[in-house]
C-alpha positions, 0 to 999 in steps of 0.5 A: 375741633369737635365734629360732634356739633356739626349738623349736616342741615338745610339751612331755611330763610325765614325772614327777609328785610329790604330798603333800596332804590325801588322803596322800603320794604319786602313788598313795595321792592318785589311788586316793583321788581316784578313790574319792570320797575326801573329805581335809577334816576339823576343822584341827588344826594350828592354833587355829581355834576363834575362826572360823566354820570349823573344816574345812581340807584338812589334811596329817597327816604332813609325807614326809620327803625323802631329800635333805637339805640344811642348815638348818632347813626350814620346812613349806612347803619339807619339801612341797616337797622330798618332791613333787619328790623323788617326781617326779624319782624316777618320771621316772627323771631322771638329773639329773648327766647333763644340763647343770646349767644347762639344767634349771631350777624353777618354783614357784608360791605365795601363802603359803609361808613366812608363819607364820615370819614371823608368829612373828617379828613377834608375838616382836617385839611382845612382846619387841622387836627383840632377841626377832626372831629373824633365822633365822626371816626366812630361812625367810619368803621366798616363794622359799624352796622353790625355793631349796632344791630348787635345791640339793637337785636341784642345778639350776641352770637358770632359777628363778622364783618366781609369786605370782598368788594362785590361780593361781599353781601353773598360771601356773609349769606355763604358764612353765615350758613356755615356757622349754623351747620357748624353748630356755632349758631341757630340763627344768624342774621345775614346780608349787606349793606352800602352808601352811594359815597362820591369816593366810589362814584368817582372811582368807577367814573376814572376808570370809565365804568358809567354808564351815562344813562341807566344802564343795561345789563347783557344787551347795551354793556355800556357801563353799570349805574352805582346803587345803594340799600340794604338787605338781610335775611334771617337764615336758620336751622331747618329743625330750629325753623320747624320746631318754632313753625317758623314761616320758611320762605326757601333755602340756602343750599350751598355757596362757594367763593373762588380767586381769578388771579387774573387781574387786580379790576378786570375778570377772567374773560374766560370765566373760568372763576366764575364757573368754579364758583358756581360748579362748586356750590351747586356740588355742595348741595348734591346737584347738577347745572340741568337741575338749575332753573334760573340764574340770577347774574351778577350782570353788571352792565360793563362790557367785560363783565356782562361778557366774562360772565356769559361765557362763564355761565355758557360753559356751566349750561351747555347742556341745558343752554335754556337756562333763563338768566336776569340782573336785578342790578339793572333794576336797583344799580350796583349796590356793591357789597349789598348787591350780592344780599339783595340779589339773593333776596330777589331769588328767594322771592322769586322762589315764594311766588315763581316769578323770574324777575326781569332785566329791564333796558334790554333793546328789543333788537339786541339779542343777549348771548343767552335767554335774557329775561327782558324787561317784564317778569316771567312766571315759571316755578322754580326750585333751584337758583343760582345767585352770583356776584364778582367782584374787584380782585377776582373775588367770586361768590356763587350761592345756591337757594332752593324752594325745598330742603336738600340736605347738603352732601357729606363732608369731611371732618380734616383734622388742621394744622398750621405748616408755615408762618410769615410775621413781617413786624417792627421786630424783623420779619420770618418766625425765628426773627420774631421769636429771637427779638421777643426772647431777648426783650427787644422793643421797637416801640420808639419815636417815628423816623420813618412816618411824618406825623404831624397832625398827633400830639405824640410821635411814637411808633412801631414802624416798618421800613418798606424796604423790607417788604420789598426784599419779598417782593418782585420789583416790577410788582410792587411797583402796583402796590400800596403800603397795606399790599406790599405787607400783605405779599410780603408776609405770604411769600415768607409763610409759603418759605416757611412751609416749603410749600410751591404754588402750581397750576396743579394745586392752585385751585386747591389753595385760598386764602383769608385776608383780614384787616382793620385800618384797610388801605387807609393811605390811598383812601387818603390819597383818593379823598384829598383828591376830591376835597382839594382838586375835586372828584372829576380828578381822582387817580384811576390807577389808585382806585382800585387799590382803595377797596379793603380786598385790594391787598389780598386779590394782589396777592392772589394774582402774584402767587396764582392762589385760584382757591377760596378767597374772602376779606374779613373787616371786623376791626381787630378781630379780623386777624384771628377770624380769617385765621378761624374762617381758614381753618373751617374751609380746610376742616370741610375740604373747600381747600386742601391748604389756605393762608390767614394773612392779616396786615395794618398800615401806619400813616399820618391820618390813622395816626391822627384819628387815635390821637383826636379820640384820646387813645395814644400814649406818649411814652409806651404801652402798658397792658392791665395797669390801672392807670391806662398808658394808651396805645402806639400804633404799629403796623405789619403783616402776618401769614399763617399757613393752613393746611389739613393735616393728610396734605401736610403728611403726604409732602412732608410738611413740618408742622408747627401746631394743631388748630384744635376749636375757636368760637367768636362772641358778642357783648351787644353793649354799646357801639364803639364800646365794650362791656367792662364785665368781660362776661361775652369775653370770657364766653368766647374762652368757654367756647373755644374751650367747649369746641376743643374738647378742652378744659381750661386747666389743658391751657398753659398760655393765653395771648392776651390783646390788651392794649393800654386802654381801660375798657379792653384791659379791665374787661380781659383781666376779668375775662381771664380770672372768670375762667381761670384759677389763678397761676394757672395760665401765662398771660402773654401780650405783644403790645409792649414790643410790636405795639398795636397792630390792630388786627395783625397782633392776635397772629404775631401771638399765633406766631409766638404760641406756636414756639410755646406749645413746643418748647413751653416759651412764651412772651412776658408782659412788663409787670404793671406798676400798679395792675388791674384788679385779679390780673397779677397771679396770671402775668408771673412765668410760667412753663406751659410746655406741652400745653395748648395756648389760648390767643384771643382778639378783641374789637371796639363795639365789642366782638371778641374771637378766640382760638385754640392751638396745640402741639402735634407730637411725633407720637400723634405724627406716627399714628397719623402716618400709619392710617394716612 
């Protein structure tokens, strides 16, 4: 990847957006939070008479957002817009003056659109297929919001969607840092958004977290109130903020995210977690815990976690055990993967005016661990803060804010190397089984045997026999496991084989892993949600639950393997597979970890069946990528785990490396939401980028690995994409699709997988010639010998995110050099 477009900068908020439970807008919420405002109330939106909670931090009226775009929009993505549109709008952001592809979105969430598709299962249980309707699922799709704030903002930079439950809203702040520092963006778009949705509220109330009244954070601890909101911020490039005379509100200047490994809802009572998080990120910014004069806590109001973090924040200050400490959850509830983008809002307000918000519900008689500020604000100026958010899975994301620039400590510039690979597909699992199957032509497309599919009109598939899971997985623990984490352990127990790389209290710290994913636990959402449209909410599983969070998967993981590293999911649909794998490599780059897994993986069950099926998108036969007469696609599921290291750790344990992880870039077509542009001009942009970022040029490319997948809108748009950027014959064009089926967004690292084989030996994959291909697709779908040239694998999503990604052979001779400088 070509350092020369890092820029070691302070990255400056210029603007901030907020809608939550104490009103609309930036003022109306700071005065509120300021005052000791309480927004918790009795829910009214929803029925939840049957829990032990009637109090949530409920939003009244939903602003209404003067860019409008088509469709109807869910709850979560009308929030969404107005934040942003708040945001832009006080950052006086001109944004036709920029490159469209150098401002991008970042968004976290852990709800989103839910209850669409709650309405659409429960619509199915009473009616059957034909009452689901297919609108509905366009709306469900946790990449919804950032989808429509692409095209309403028209930006067209990278987008990624992160679903690390409670940490979510902090985790897109922290990415969206890194994309501008590394020179991927100027702007970027930031924060997050979540519903109040019965699923959750009937989760938290199984597991007995509630608090029966509004709650109260590091005094009372007897339970959290759920919240709801969105909040962004518009974070830039120091010099781009000053060079516009931008108004600068304060700075991001670090974050970091850590794993638990400790257990699937609780945290480390230690904190030990916690305290890395926060040590890490304030060692990005060159600074030391005395230099801190406030902390922002994550402060649920839960026994556990009030107490975790507590300790926590005590071992972090003991040498300044004065350091003022709030929760604005006890203002606004628990808004779940927004909590961690409001919070920082606060703490960038808070540095504007030097007030220290307060804890509201503190009883005068408790006496709280640590100098709680108690229910009235605080004057104090301020210059470093320190936001926290915890999350579900052991997820841990500290971010530091400043008032002034502090330029952010040197880091290194490793080079990255792919060690080790675990495919778990319908084709075998481990890399010689994959590779074997695709070299002999083998299918496993094939009518379902082992998923009853009775609501979809065609019964093909790619399916997984669990029972080869299982062979990776101990017993006992897969015992806690859903369909989407035993493939997600099973496939990272391969890759680690395949690397010959051991997991120690010695190393743990220094190894993290990205979990990317599109259908998410979609069968104990289904569980879950049958549960309360049938029986009702007041009977939900507490043992399901916390497999009903899309980061479920990865901290099981997490916990089974002892990884105690970075740790984030990634769910911008089908492009989240490449993006973790891209996400993994930049931490490694930096040295946020010497050795990280990119682990995707995708589930196949009746209801996802369904819903492709009730939006006309399944074939009834097979898969055939760019033919002008779309086939539709089949559904497969699996799992992929890529092992990332830097390559001095591969070195120094005699690693054999696979391949070399040479650039990557992500763009956006900004054309429709659940749409996609058919020019395949922001396609065939994140080819020139990934390109650009290598050092490469397009005739270096022997192979792409396509993600058609028999569906007119992706399959014209990358024929296009391919023959814009390159001559004809001059690359394979190589695609999965017919063989593992659509894996959502596993398929772009069983390509990965396969092109590590390509840049070696110069094999790759054939796609079936097309009986009548796409205009410009047939000169690239001809054999050809890319040895020794770099492959190009690239992804896509509905709504128009497109990743792509560079891989290259690392020779013996590169191999001798390496060693003689190591």
């Amino acid at each position: 990847m070509s350092p020369n477009k890092r820029r070691e900068v302070s990255v400056a908020v210029t603007g901030v957006g907020i809608t939550c439970a104490l009103g609309n807008g930036v003022e109306q919420v700071w005065r509120a939070v300021r005052d000791g405002v309480s927004g918790i109330g009795k829910t009214r939106r929803l029925d939840v008479s049957a829990l032990s909670c009637q109090y949530s931090g409920e939003v009244q009226s939903v602003p209404v957002n003067g860019r409008r775009i088509t469709g109807r929009q869910d709850r979560a993505t009308r929030l969404a817009l107005a934040a942003v549109d708040e945001a832009v709008s006080s950052a006086h952001l001109s944004l036709p003056e920029f490159d469209p592809y150098r401002v991008g979105v970042a968004v976290g969430t852990s709800v989103g659109g839910l209850d669409q598709g709650e309405r659409f299962h429960w619509d199915v249980l009473e009616g059957g297929a034909a009452a689901g309707r297919p609108g509905q699922l366009t709306n469900y799709a946790l990449y919804t919001s950032a989808d429509a704030i692409s095209v309403a903002f028209r930006l067209q930079g990278p987008k990624v969607v992160i679903s690390n439950a409670c940490a979510a809203g902090a985790n897109s702040i922290g990415y969206a840092v890194d994309t501008i520092r590394e020179g991927r963006a100027d702007v970027m778009v930031a924060g997050g958004v979540d519903v109040l949705d019965i699923l959750s509220l009937a989760g938290f109330d199984s597991l007995n977290a509630l608090d029966p009244e509004p709650c109260a954070p590091y005094s009372r601890s007897t339970g959290l109130n759920l919240g709801e909101g969105a909040a962004f911020l518009v974070l830039e490039a120091e010099s781009v903020a000053r060079r516009r005379q931008a108004p600068v509100l304060g700075y991001v200047l670090g974050y970091a995210l850590t794993s638990d490994a400790y257990h699937a809802t609780a945290p480390d009572p230690a904190g030990s977690g916690a305290s890395r998080a926060m040590r890490r990120g304030l060692a990005q910014a060159s600074l030391t815990p005395d230099q801190v004069d406030y902390v922002n806590g994550h402060g649920t109001g839960t026994p556990t976690n009030d107490k975790a973090e507590a300790k926590a924040v005590a071992d972090l200050f003991a040498d300044s055990p004065s350091t003022p400490m709030s929760s604005t959850k006890s203002q606004v509830g628990h808004m779940l993967g927004a909590a961690g983008a409001m919070e920082a809002a606060t703490c960038v307000l808070a540095l504007r005016d030097g007030v220290i918000p307060p804890t509201v519900n503190v009883d005068d008689a408790s006496r709280p661990p640590r100098d709680i500020v108690a229910n009235t604000s605080r004057p104090q100026a301020l210059d470093v803060v320190v936001s926290n958010s915890f999350a579900f899975g052991g997820n841990n994301c500290s971010l530091v804010l400043g008032r002034r620039p502090i330029p952010p400590a040197l880091v290194p510039d490793h080079r990255v190397v792919i060690t080790g690979a675990g495919p778990v597909t319908a084709l075998g699992s481990g890399r010689q089984a994959l590779v074997d199957a695709l070299k002999a032509g083998t299918s496993a497309i094939g009518e379902a045997r082992l998923t009853d599919l009775p609501l979809s009109r065609t019964q093909r598939a790619a399916e997984i026999d669990s029972a080869e899971c299982r062979r990776h997985v101990d017993p006992a623990y897969a015992r806690r496991l859903d369909q989407i984490g035993l493939l997600t352990l099973a496939a990272s127990r391969i890759a680690l084989s395949d690397a010959g790389l051991r997991i120690t209290k010695a190393n743990a710290e220094r190894v993290g892993l990205i979990f990317g994913t599109f259908s998410g636990p979609i069968q104990t959402v289904a569980q879950l949600s049958e549960t309360i449209g049938t029986v009702g909410p007041h009977r939900v599983n507490p043992r399901l639950f916390p497999n009903s969070v899309m980061n479920a998967a990865a901290g099981h993981a997490c916990l089974a393997l002892q990884i105690r590293g970075p740790l984030s999911t990634l769910a911008t649909g089908c492009a989240s597979g490449l993006s973790g794998l891209a996400y993994a490599a930049d931490l490694v780059r930096r040295g946020e970890a010497d050795v990280m897994l990119a682990v995707s993986a995708d589930e196949l069950t009746p209801l996802l069946h369904c819903g492709f099926d009730r939006m006309g998108l399944l074939s009834e036969t097979t898969i055939r990528p760019y033919d002008q007469a779309p086939s539709g696609m089949v559904l497969g599921a699996g799992s992929t785990a890529l092992v990332v290291e830097s390559l001095d750790h591969a070195l120094s344990r005699g690693a054999t490396i696979l391949a070399e992880i040479r650039g990557h870039a992500v763009t956006s077509d900004a054309y429709r939401v659940a749409g996609n542009d058919p020019s395949g001009r922001a396609w065939a942009e994140s080819f020139h980028r990934a390109l650009a970022d290598a050092g490469l040029s397009a005739g270096d490319i022997g192979t792409v690995y396509g993600d058609a997948r028999g569906t007119a809108p992706f399959d014209l748009a990358e024929a296009r994409a391919v023959a814009e950027v390159f001559q004809p014959g001059s690359v394979q064009l190589s695609n999965l699709s017919p063989y593992v089926g659509h894996v959502h967004s596993t398929t772009s690292l069983m390509s990965t997988v396969c092109a590590t084989e390509t840049v070696r030996t110069g094999w790759s994959p054939q796609t079936p010639a097309p009986a009548h291909p796409v205009e410009g697709v047939a000169e690239f779908l001809r054999p050809r010998d890319g040895a020794g040239a770099p492959c190009l694998i690239t992804a896509a999503n509905w709504g128009g995110t497109y990743v792509s990604l560079i891989l290259a052979a690392f020779h013996d001779t590169q191999l001798s050099d390496a060693r003689e400088g190591a």
